[in-house]
C-alpha positions in Angstrom: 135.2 87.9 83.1 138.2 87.5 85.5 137.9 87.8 89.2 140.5 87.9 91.9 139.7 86.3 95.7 139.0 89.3 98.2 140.3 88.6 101.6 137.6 87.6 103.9 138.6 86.9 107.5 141.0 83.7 107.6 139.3 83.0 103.9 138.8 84.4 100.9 135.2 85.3 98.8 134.2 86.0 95.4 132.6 89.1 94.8 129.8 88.3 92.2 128.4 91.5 90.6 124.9 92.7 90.8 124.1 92.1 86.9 125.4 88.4 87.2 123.0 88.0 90.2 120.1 89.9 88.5 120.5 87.3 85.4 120.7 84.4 87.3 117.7 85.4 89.6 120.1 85.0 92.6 119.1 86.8 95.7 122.1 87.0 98.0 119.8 86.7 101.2 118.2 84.0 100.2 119.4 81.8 97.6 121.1 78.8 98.1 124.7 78.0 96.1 125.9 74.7 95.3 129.8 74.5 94.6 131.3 71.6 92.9 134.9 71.1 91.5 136.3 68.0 89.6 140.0 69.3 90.7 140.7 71.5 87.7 137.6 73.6 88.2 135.0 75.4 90.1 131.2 75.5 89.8 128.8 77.3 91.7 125.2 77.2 90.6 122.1 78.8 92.7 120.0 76.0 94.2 116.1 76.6 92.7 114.6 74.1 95.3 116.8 73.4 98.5 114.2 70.6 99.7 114.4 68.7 95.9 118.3 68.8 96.0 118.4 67.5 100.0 116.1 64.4 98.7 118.7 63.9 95.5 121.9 64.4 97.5 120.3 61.5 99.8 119.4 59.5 97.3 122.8 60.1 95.3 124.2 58.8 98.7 122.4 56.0 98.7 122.7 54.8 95.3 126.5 55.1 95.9 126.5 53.1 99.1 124.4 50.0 97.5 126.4 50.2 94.3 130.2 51.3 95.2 131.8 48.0 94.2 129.9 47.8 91.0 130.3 51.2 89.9 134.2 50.7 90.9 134.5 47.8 88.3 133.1 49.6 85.6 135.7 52.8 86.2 138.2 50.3 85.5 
């Protein structure tokens, strides 16, 4: 499916149609989306438990504090 950005404001939004949102249980009041890109690419994905994904973001954060110069030797 290709989408084009609706002007929104000073930004733009996505327009997500009702099926998509139907099959991916997403309630547009409600449900919580996480967007991530790796530069080339977006991804947004509905967030089942917002309280489970604050405790792994902070641990994420955590982990990459404590281990940043080891995880940089092994990129290299």
């Amino acid at each position: 499916m290709i989408k084009k950005l609706t002007a929104h404001g000073n930004s733009s939004a996505l327009v997500i149609d009702r099926a998509i949102l139907e099959l991916l249980e997403i309630d547009p009041n409600r449900t919580l989306l996480n967007l991530v890109t790796d530069g080339k690419c977006l991804i947004i994905s509905p967030i089942r438990e917002p309280e489970r994904h604050k405790q792994f973001a902070k641990a994420l954060e955590s982990g990459n504090r404590k281990y940043a110069k080891m995880l940089k030797r092994l990129a290299h």
